[in-house]
C-alpha positions as CSV (number, residue, x, y, z in Angstrom):
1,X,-18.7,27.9,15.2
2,X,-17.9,29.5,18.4
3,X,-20.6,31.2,20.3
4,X,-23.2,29.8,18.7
5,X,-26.6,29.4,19.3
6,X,-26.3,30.2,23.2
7,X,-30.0,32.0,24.0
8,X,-32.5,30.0,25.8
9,X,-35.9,30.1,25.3
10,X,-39.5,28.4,26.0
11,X,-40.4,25.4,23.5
12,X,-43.5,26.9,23.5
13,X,-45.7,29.9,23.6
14,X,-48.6,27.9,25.9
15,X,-46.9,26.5,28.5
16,X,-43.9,28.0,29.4
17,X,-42.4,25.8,31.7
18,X,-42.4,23.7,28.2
19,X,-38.9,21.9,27.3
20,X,-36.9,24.4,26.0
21,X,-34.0,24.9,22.9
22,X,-31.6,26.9,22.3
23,X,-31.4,29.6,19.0
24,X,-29.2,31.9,17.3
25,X,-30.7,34.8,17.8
26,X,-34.5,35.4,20.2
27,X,-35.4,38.6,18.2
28,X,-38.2,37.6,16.0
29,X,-39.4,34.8,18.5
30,X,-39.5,37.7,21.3
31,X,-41.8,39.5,18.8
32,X,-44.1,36.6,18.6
33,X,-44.6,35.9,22.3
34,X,-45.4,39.8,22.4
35,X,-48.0,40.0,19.6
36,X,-49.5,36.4,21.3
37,X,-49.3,38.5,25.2
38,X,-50.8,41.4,23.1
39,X,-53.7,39.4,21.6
40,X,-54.8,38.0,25.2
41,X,-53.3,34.1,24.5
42,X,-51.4,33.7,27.3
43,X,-54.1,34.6,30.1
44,X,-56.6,31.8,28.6
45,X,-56.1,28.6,31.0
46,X,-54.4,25.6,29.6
47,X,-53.5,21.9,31.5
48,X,-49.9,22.0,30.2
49,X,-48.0,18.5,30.9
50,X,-45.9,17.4,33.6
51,X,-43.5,16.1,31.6
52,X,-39.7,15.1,31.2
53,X,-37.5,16.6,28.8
54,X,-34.1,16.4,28.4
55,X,-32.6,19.6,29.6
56,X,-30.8,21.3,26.6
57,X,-27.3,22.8,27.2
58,X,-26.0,25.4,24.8
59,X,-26.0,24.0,21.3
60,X,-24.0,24.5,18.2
61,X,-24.8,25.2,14.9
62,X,-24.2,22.5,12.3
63,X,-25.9,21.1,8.8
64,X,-26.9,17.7,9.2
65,X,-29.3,15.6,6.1
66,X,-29.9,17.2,3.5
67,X,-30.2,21.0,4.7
68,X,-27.4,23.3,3.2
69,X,-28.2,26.0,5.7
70,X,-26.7,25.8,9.1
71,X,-29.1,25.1,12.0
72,X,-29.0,25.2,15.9
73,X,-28.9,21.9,17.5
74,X,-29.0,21.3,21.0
75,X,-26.4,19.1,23.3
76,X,-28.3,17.5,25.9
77,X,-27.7,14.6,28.4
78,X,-29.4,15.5,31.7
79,X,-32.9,14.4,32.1
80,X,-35.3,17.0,34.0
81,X,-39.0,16.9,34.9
82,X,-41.4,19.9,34.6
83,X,-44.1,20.2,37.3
């Protein structure tokens, strides 16, 4: 499918340098990371990891295993390290 699962966004809500994915659509994990900003999580200090992750490029969305509902799956080949 064409045009698929192109938005970026952070792997996680702690640390946002985290390794990141790529989704569909960002709508309802934008309204998470606002309630969390709203709630005071993201001022408390946290040792996040230096570590490497394999940068994600644009995935595409396909079924794989058993799943009968199309998911998001990243293509990625270059290595990069978060500081």
């Amino acid at each position: 499918m064409a045009g698929q699962c192109t938005t970026k966004v952070p792997g996680s809500l702690g640390c946002l340098a985290s390794c990141g994915t790529y989704v569909q659509t960002a709508s309802i994990l934008n309204e998470i990371a606002k309630r969390w900003a709203s709630e005071g999580c993201d001022s408390i200090a946290r040792l996040c990891p230096a570590i490497a992750c394999i940068a994600p490029q644009s995935g595409n969305c396909a079924v794989s295993g058993s799943a009968s509902t199309p998911m998001c799956q990243n293509s990625s080949t270059t290595p990069m390290t978060l500081n």
